[in-house]
MISE-262898 format. One record per residue (C-alpha): x, y, z; residue in one letter. Coordinates in steps of 0.5 Angstrom, whole numbers, plus 500, padded with zeros to 3 digits. Layout:
<rs>
XYZA...
</rs>
This chain:
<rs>
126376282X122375278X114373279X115366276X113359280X113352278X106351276X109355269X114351268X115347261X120341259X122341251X126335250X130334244X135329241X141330237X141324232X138318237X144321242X143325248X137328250X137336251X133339256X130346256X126349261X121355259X115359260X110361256X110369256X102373257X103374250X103367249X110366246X116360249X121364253X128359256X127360263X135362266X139359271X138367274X130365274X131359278X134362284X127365285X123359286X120357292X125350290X132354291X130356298X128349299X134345296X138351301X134349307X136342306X143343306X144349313X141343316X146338313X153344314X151351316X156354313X155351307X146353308X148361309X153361303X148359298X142363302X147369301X149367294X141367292X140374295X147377292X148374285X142379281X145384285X153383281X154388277X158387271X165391268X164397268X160399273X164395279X168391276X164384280X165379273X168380267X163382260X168384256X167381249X173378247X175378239X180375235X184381236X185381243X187374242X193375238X195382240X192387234X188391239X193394243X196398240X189401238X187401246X193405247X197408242X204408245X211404244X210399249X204397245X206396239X212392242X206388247X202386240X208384237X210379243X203376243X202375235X208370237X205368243X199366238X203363234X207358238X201357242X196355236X201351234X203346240X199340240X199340247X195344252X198350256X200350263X195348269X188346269X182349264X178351270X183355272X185359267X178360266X176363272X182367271X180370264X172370265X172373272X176379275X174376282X180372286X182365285X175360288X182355291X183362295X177363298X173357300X177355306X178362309X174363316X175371314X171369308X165364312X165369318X163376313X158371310X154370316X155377318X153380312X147375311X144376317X144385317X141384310X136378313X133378320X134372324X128368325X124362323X122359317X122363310X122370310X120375302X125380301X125386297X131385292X131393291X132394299X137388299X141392294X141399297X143395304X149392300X151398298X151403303X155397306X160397301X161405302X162405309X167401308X163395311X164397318X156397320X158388319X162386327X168383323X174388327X177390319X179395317X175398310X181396306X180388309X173388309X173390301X179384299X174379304X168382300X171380294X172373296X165372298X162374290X167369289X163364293X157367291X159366284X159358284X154358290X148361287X150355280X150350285X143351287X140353280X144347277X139343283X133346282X133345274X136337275X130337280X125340275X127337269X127329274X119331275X117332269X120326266X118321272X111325272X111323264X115318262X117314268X123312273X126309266X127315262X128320269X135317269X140322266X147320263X153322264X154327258X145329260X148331266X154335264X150338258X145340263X151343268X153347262X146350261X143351268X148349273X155349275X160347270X166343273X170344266X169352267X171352273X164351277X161357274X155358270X156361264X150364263X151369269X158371264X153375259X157378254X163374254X163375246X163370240X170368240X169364247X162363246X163359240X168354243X164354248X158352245X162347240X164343247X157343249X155340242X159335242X157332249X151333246X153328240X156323244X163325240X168321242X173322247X178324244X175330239X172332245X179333248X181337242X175341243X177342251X185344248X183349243X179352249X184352254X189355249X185361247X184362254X190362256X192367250X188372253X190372260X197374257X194379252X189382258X198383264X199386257X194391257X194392264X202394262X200398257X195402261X200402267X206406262X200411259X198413267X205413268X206417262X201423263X205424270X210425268X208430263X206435268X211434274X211437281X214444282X221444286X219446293X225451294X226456301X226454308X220449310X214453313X209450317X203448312X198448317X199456318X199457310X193460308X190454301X192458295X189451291X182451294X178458292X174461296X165458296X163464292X169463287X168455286X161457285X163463279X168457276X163451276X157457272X163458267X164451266X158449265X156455261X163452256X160446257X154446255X157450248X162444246X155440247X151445242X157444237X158436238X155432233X150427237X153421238X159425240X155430245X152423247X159421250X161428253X154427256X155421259X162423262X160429265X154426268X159421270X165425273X169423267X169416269X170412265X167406267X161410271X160413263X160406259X154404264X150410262X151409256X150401256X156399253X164396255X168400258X174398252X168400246X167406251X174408251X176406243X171411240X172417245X179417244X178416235X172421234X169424240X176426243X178430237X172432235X172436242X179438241X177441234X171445237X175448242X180451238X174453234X171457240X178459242X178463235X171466237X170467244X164471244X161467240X154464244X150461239X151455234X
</rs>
């Protein structure tokens, strides 16, 4: 984590017209300049292991799930590379369907695009709010994890989470430094193994299912603590400055600074800066909630604000089932182009028939210096953006998500310009070459 510690720590105190105070934490950088201090950077202080250590001796259940969450939630990687929280920057495409039928061009999206349009438009509409709560559908479209309903009470879950935190933290007293760079290396290599090192009797398909439970505990865990920690910073330097008087937040202080720092009851008891990437269209509405608190808005403008939120989520998890369709159908399309030969004659023994698919290692090496000599005349051809992308795949396997991480960018951006140009530009290159086998130089 990072090298920061309280004694760096700085209170900015604002008002919004004589309304509610806002509070920011931040630390002056070695170049002199003001830099926020993030909910990520507060899980680091010595504080947030105090504040844990409070409550495992209160509940030790509770103490190991917020021990873990500290050491875990850094590690989370984001969609695209493990598909732990969703970072995908929603837009108003997505929300009334246009981006379907660019995502994957086939019949079915057109005809999904057209029934999320009306969707939009009867849910834009309504004066009401849609079915369930706006935590839920929170959760639901901002994460890909389970349900946190689902996962609390699960003794599957509590028993993973002390057996995980105690082969990544030996047991003993008082507080231990670890190395976040080992603590992830040991999480991995967990994870390949099927977490069969942790003693927990699963099967790897079991442990996997549990796993993600546990970072949906992490998830609203490690916001607990960093809500803490800020509220307990913020109370010092108050109490410290200004007295007991002015140490006494508000109700809307105190939801303004769960939105900041800790965990938000509206979303779902996530903090929204561990969602980076979320995009500007729920950002902006999320921002406007925060900024009518702020003003001490009435009630019902912020019931209006919290409705509008609630139906864009709600719009974008219907858009997100029909993508999954839409994906699903092009899979299933691609297989269906290149059926399996009919099997006909008597049935042999498989085990006394020589591979005729696995070559020989001296020929799979001959194949893979073929490849990589084609290879790498398609990258001398390519333009370099193009040549960028194709890099990235090969590197990659040809995964997509693993490609978009080396790229550093959403796997949806990654897909969207590797079908409309580095696609087709391959494809022309190819053909190109098909005219002029010979040809080895640009």
């Amino acid at each position: 984590m990072s090298e920061l510690s309280e004694s760096n720590i700085h209170l900015s105190e604002s008002g919004f017209h004589g309304k509610s105070r806002e509070f920011v934490l931040f630390f002056r950088s070695p170049e002199g300049q003001d830099v926020e201090v993030q909910p990520l950077d507060l899980l680091a202080l010595d504080r947030a292991a105090r504040i844990i250590q409070r409550q495992g001796q209160v509940s030790r259940v509770a103490g190991l799930r917020l021990a873990l969450a500290r050491l875990l939630l850094p590690l989370l990687q984001y969609r695209g590379s493990g598909r732990h929280l969703v970072v995908e920057p929603w837009d108003g495409e997505d929300l009334t369907g246009e981006s379907l039928p660019e995502d994957t061009p086939i019949p079915l999206a057109q005809n999904l695009a057209r029934q999320q349009a009306e969707d939009f438009r009867l849910v834009s509409t309504s004066p009401r709010p849609p079915a369930g709560s706006l935590a839920e559908v929170f959760w639901e479209v901002c994460t890909d994890l389970p349900r946190l309903t689902d996962c609390v009470n699960d003794p599957d879950v509590n028993a993973f989470i002390e057996a995980l935190y105690f082969h990544l933290v030996p047991q003993g007293t008082g507080f231990q430094g670890v190395s976040l760079r080992d603590i992830s290396a040991r999480v991995l290599a967990c994870r390949k193994l099927g977490f069969r090192p942790l003693p927990l009797g699963l099967d790897p398909r079991q442990a996997r299912s549990v796993f993600k439970k546990v970072l949906a505990v992490v998830v609203q865990g490690a916001s607990q603590v960093a809500g803490e920690v800020a509220r307990e910073l913020i109370g010092r330097q108050l109490l410290a400055v200004q007295g007991a008087d002015a140490a006494k937040l508000s109700a809307n202080e105190e939801v303004m600074l769960d939105f900041r720092y800790g965990s938000c009851s509206l979303l779902g008891d996530i903090n929204v800066n561990f969602l980076y990437g979320i995009g500007p269209l729920v950002g902006i509405l999320i921002d406007h909630l925060y900024r009518l608190h702020a003003l001490d808005a009435p009630q019902d403008e912020r019931d209006s604000a919290a409705r509008t939120l609630h139906q864009c989520l709600h719009l974008l998890a219907s858009f997100r089932q029909r993508r999954k369709a839409t994906r699903r159908e092009e899979r299933q399309a691609v297989r269906l182009r290149r059926p399996q030969k009919n099997l006909r004659g008597k049935r042999r023994d498989a085990e006394l028939e020589p591979d005729e698919k696995t070559a020989p290692p001296e020929r799979r090496s001959e194949e893979q210096e073929e490849l990589q000599a084609l290879a790498d005349k398609l990258l001398l051809r390519l333009g370099k953006n193009d040549r960028l992308r194709f890099e990235a795949l090969i590197d990659a396997d040809f995964n997509y998500p693993d490609a978009a991480e080396k790229l550093g960018i959403t796997v949806k951006k990654f897909h969207q310009q590797w079908r409309q140009t580095t696609k087709k530009n391959l494809q022309r290159v190819m053909r190109e070459l098909a005219l002029s086998p010979d040809e080895t130089d640009c």
